[in-house]
N, CA, C and O atoms as a DFTB+ gen file, in Angstrom:
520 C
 N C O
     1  1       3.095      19.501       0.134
     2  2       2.001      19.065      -0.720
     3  2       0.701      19.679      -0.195
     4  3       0.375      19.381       0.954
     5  1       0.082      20.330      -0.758
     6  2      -1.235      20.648      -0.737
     7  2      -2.349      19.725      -0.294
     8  3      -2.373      18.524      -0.561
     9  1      -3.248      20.353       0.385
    10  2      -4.318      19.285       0.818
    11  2      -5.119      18.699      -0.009
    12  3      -5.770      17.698       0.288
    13  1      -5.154      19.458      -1.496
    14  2      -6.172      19.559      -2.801
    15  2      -5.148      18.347      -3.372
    16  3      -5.732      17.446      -3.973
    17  1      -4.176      18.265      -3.291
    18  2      -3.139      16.944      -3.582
    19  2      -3.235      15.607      -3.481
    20  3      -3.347      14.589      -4.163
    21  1      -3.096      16.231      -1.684
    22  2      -3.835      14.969      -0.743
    23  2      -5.267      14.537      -0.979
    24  3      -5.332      13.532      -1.686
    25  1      -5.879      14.793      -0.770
    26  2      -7.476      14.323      -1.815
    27  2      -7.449      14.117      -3.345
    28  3      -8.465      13.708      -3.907
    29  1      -6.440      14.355      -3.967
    30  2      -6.751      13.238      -5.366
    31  2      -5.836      12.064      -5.223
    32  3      -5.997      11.048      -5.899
    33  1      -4.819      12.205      -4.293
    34  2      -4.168      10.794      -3.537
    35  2      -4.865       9.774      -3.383
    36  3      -4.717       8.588      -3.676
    37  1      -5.797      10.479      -2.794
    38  2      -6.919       9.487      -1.661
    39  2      -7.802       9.168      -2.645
    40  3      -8.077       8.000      -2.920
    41  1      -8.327      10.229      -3.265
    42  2      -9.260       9.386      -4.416
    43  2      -8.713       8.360      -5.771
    44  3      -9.343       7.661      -6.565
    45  1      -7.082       8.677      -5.583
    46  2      -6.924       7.501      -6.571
    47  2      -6.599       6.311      -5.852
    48  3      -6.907       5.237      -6.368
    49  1      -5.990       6.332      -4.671
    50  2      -6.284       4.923      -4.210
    51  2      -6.935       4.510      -3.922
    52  3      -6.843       3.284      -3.990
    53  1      -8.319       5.148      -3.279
    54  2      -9.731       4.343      -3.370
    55  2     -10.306       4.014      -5.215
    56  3     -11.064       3.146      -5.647
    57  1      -9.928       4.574      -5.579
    58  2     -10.272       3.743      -7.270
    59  2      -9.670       2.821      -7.323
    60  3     -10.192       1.747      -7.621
    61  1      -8.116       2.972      -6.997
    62  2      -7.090       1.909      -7.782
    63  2      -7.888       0.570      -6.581
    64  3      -8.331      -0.440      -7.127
    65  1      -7.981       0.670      -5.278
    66  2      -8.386      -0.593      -4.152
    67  2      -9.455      -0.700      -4.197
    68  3      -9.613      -1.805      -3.677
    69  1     -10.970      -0.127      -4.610
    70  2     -12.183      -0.006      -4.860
    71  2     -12.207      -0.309      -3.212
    72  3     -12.864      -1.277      -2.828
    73  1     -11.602       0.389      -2.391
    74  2     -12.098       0.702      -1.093
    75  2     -12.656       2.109      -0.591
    76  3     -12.177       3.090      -1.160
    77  1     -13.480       2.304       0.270
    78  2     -13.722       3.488       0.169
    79  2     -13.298       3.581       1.766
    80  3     -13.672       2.677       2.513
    81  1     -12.502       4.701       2.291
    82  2     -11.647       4.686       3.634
    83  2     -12.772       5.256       4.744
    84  3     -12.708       4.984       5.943
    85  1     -13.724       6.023       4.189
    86  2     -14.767       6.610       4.758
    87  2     -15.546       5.367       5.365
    88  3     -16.273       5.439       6.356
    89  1     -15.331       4.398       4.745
    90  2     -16.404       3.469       5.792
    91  2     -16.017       3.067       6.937
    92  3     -16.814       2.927       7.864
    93  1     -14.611       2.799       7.057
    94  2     -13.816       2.495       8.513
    95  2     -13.659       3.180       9.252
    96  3     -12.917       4.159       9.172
    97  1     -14.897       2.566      10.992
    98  2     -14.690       3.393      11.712
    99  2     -14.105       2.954      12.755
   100  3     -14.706       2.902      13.828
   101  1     -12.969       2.606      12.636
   102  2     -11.529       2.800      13.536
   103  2     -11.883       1.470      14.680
   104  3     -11.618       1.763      15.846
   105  1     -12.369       0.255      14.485
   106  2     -12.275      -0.395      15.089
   107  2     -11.649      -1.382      15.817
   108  3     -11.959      -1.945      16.867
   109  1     -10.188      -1.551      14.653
   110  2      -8.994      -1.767      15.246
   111  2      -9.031      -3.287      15.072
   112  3      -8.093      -3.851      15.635
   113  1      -9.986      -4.173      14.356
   114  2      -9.950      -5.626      14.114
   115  2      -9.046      -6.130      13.108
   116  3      -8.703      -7.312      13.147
   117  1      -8.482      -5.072      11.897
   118  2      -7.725      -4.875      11.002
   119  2      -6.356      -5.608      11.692
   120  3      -5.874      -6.729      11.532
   121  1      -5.930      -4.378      12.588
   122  2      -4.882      -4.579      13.323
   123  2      -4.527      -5.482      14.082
   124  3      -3.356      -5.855      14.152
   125  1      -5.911      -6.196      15.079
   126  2      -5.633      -6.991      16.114
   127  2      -5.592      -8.431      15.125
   128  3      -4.938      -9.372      15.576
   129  1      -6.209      -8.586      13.934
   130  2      -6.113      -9.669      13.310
   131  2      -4.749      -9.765      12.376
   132  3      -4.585     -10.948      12.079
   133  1      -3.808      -9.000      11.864
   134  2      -2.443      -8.502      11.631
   135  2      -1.522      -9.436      11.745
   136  3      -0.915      -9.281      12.804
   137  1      -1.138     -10.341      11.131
   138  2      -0.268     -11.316      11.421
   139  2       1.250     -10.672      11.336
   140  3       2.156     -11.357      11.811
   141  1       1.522      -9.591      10.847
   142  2       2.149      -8.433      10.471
   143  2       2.221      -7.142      10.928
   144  3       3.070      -6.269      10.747
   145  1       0.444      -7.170      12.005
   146  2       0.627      -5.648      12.255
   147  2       1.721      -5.385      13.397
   148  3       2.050      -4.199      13.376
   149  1       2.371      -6.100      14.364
   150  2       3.987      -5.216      14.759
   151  2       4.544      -4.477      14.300
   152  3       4.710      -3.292      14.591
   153  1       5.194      -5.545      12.908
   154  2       6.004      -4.475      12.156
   155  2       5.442      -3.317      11.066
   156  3       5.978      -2.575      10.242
   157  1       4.471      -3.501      11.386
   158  2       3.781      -2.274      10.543
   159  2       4.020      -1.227      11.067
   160  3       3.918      -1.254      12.293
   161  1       4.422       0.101      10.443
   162  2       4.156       1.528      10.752
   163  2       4.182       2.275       9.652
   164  3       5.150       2.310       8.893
   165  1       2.709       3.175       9.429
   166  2       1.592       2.275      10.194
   167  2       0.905       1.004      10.450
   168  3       0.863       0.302       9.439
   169  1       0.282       0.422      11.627
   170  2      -0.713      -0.238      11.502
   171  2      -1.613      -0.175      10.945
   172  3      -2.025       0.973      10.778
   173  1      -2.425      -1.289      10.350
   174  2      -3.524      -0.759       9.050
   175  2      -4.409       0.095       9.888
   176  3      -4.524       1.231       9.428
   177  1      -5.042      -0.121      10.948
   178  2      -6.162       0.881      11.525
   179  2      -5.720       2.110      11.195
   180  3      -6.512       2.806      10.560
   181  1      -4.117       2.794      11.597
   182  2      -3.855       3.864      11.740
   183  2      -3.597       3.936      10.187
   184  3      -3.837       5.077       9.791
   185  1      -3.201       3.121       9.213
   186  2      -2.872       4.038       7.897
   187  2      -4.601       4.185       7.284
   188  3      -4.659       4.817       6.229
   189  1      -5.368       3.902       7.586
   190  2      -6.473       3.869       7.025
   191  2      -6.948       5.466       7.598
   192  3      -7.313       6.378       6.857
   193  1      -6.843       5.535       9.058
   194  2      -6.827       6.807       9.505
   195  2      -6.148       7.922       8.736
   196  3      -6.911       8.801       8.336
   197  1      -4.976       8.046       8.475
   198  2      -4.154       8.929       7.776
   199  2      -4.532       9.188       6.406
   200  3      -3.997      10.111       5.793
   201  1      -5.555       8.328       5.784
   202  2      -6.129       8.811       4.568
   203  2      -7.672       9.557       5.075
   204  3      -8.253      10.492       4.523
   205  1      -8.030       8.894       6.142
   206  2      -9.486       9.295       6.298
   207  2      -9.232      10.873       6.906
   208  3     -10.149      11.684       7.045
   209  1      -7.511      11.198       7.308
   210  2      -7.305      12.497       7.523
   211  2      -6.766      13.602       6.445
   212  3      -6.351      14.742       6.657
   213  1      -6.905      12.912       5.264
   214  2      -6.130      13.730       4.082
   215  2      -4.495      13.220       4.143
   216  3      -3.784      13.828       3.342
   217  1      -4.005      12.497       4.730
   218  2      -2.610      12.915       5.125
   219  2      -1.893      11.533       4.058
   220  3      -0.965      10.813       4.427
   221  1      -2.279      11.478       3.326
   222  2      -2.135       9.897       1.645
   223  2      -0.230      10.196       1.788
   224  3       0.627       9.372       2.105
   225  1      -0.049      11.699       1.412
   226  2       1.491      11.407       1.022
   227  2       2.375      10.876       2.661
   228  3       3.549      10.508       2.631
   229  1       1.785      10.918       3.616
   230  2       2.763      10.704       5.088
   231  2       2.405       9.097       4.771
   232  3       3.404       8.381       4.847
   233  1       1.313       8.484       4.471
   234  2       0.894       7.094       4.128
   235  2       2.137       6.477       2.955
   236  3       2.967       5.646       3.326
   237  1       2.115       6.925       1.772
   238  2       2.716       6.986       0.539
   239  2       4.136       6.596       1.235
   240  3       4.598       5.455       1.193
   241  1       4.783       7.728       1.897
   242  2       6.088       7.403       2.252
   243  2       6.527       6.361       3.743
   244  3       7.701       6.227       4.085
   245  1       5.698       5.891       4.278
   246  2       5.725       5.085       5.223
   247  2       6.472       3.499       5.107
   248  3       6.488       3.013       3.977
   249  1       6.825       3.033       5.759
   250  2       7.366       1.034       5.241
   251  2       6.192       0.615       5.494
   252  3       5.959      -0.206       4.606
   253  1       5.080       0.702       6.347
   254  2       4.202      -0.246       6.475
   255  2       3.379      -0.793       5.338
   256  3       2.976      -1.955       5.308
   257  1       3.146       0.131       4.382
   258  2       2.796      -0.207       3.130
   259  2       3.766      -1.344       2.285
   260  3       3.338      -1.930       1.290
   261  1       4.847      -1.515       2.722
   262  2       5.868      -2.435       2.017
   263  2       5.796      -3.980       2.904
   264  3       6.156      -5.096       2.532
   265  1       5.287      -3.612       3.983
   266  2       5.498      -4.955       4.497
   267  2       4.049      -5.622       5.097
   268  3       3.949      -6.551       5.898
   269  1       2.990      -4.864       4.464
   270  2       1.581      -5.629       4.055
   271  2       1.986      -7.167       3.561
   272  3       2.457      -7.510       2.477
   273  1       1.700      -7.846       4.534
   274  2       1.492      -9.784       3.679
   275  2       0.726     -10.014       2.548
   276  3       1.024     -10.868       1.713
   277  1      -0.398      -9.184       2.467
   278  2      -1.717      -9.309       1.725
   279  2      -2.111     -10.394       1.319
   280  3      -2.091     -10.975       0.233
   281  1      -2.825     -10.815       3.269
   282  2      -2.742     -12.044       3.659
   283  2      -4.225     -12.395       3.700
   284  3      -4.743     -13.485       3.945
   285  1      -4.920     -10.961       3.340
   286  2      -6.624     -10.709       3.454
   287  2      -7.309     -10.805       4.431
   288  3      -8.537     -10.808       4.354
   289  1      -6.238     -10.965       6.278
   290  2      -7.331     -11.449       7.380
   291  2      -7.863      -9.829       7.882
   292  3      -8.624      -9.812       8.850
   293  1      -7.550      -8.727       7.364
   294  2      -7.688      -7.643       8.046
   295  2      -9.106      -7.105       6.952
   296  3      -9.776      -6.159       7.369
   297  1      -9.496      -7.759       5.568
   298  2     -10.752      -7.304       5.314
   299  2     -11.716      -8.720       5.663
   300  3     -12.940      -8.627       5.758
   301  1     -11.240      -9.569       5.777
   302  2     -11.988     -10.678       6.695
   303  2     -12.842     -10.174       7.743
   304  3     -14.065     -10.221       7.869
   305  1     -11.780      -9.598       8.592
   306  2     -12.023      -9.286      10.052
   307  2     -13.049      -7.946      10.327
   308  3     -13.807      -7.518      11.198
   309  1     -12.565      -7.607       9.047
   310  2     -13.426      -5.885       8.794
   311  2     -15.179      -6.263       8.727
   312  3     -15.724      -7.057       7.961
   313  1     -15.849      -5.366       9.849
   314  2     -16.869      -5.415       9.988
   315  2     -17.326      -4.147       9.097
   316  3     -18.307      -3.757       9.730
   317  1     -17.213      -3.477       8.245
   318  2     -17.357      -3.056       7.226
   319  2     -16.861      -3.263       5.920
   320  3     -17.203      -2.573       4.960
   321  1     -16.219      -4.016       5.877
   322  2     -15.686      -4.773       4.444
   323  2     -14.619      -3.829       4.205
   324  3     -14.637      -3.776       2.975
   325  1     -13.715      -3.062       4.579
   326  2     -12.566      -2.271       4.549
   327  2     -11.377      -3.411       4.043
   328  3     -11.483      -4.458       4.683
   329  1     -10.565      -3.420       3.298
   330  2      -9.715      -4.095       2.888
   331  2      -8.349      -3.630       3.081
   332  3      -7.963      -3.065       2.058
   333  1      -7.565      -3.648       3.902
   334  2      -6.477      -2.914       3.843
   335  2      -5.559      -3.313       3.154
   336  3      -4.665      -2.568       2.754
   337  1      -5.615      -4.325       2.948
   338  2      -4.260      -5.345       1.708
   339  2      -4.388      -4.582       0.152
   340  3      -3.385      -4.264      -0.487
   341  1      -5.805      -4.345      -0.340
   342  2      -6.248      -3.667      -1.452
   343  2      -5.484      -2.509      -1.321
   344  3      -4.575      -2.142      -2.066
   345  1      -6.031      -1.811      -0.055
   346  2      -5.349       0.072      -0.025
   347  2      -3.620      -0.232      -0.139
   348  3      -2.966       0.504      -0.878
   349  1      -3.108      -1.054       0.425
   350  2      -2.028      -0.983       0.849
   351  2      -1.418      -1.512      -0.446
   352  3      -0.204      -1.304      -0.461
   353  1      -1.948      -2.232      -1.720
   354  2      -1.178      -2.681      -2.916
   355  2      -1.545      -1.850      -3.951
   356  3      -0.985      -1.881      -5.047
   357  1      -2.762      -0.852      -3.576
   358  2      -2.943       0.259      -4.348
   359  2      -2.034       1.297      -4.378
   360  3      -1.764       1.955      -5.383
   361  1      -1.310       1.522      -2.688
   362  2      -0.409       2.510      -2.481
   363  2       0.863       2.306      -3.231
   364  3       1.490       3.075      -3.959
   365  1       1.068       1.179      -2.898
   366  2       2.499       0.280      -3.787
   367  2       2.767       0.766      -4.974
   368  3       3.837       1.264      -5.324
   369  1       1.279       0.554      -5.958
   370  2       1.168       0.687      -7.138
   371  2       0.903       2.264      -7.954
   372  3       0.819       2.553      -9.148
   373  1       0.838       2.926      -6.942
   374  2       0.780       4.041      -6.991
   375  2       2.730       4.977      -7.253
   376  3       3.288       5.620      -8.142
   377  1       3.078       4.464      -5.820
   378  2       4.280       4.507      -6.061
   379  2       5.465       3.586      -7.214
   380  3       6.183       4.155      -8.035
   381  1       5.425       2.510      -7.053
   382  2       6.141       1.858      -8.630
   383  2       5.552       2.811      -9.636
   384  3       6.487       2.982     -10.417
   385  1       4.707       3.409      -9.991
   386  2       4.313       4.216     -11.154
   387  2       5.043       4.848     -11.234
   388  3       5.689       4.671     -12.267
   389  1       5.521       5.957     -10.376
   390  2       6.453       7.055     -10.135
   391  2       7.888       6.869     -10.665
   392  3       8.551       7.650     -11.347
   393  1       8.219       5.616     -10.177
   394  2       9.695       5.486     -10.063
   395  2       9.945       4.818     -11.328
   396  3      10.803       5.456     -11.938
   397  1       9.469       3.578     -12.119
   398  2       9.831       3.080     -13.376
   399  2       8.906       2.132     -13.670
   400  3       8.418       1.345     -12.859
   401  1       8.637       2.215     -14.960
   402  2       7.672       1.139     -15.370
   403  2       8.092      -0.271     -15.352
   404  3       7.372      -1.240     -15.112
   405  1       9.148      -0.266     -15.591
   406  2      10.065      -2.155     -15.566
   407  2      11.374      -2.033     -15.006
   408  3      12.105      -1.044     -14.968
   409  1      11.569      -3.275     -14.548
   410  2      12.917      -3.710     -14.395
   411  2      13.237      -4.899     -15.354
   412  3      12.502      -5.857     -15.595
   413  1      14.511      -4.640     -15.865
   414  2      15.174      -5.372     -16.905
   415  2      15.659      -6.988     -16.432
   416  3      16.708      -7.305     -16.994
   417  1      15.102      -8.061     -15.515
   418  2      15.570      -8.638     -14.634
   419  2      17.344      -9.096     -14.800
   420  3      18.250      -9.198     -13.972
   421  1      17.264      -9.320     -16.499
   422  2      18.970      -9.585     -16.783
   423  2      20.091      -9.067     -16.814
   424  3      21.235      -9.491     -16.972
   425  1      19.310      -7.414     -16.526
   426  2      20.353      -6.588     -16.423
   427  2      20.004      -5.487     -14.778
   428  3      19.503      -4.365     -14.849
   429  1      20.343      -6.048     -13.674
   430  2      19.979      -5.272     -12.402
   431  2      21.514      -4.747     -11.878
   432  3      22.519      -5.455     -11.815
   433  1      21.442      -3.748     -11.630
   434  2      22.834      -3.035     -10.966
   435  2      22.790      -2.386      -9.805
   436  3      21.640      -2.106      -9.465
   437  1      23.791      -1.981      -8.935
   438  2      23.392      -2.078      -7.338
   439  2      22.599      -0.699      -6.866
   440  3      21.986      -0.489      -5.820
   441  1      22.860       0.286      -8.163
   442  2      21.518       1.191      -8.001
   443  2      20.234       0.940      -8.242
   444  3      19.429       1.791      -7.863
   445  1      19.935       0.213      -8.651
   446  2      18.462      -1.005      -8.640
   447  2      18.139      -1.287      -7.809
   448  3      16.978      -1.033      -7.489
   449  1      19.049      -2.030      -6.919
   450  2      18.742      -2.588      -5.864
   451  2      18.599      -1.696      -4.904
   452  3      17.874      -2.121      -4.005
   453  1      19.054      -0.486      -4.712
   454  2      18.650       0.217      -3.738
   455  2      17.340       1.360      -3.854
   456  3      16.638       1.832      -2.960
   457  1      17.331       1.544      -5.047
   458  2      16.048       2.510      -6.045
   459  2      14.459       1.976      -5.857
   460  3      13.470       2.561      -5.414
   461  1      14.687       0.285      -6.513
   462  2      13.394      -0.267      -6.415
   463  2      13.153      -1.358      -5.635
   464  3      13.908      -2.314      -5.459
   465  1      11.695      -1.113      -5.017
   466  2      11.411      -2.200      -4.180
   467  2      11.309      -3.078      -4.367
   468  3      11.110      -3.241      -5.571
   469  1      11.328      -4.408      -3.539
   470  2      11.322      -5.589      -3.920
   471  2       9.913      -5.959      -5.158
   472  3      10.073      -6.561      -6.220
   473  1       8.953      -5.556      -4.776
   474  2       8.167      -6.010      -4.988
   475  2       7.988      -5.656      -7.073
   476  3       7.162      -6.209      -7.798
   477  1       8.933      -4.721      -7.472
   478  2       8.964      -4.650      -8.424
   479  2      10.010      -5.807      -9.129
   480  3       9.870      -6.275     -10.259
   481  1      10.612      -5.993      -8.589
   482  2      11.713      -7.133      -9.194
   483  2      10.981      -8.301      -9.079
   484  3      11.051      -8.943     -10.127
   485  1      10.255      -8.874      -8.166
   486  2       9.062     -10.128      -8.563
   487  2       8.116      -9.890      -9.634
   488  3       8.051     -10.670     -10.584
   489  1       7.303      -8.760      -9.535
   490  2       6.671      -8.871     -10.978
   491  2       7.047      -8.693     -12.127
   492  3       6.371      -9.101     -13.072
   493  1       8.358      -7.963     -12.319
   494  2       9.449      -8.034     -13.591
   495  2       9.618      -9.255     -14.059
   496  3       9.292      -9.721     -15.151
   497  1      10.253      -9.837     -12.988
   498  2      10.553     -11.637     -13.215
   499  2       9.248     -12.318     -13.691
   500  3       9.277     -12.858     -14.797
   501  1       8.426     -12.338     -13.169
   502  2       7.271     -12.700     -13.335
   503  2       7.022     -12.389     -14.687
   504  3       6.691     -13.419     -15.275
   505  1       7.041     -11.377     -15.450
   506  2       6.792     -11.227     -16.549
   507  2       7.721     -11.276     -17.761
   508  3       7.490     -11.364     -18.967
   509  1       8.946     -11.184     -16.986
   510  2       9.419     -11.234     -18.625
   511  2      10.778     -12.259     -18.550
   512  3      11.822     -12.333     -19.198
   513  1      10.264     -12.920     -17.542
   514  2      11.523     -14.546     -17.422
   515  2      10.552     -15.714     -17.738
   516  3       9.342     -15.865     -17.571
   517  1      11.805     -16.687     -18.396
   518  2      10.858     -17.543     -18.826
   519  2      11.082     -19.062     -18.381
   520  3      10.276     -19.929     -18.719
């Protein structure tokens, strides 16, 4: 992927999170406040880094983006108002775009289950169970 790639990455997830990554300067309160950041990789400090380096698609394909709580203590904690729960459900949403607009919840088959992330089968349900 191109770096010209990587920068409209970055600029659509700062639209889609109305965060701007340029303001975080790497202070690491994100992380230390992380009720989650262990199993993160990345840690939000460092995925916030990896956009502020161009590098969105190594972000994009990472788990740490999947196992964000988006629990809000890491833009709490942010002494610049950096939100990483925003970036990190922007990235999400970035990716579910890619892969399928819905899941059928009444009809899921075990290539489903391995294709799409969880987080698409809750808002499926969510929307079209009654």
């Amino acid at each position: 992927m191109s770096s010209q790639d990587n920068s409209q990455l970055v600029s659509q997830i700062e639209e889609l999170s109305g965060q701007r990554v340029s303001d975080c300067y790497q202070c690491g309160c994100c992380t230390a406040g992380c009720p989650v950041g262990e199993l993160m990789d990345p840690p939000p400090s460092r995925a916030i880094r990896l956009l502020q380096l161009g590098r969105a698609q190594e972000l994009l394909a990472s788990e740490g983006i999947w196992v964000c709580a988006s629990c809000l203590v890491c833009g709490t904690r942010c002494p610049r108002n950096v939100d990483y729960a925003k970036i990190a459900e922007a990235c999400r949403a970035l990716i579910l775009r890619a892969k399928r607009s819905q899941v059928d919840p009444d009809v899921v088959d075990d290539q489903d289950l391995q294709d799409v992330p969880q987080q698409a089968f809750i808002a499926s349900f969510r929307k079209f169970s009654v």
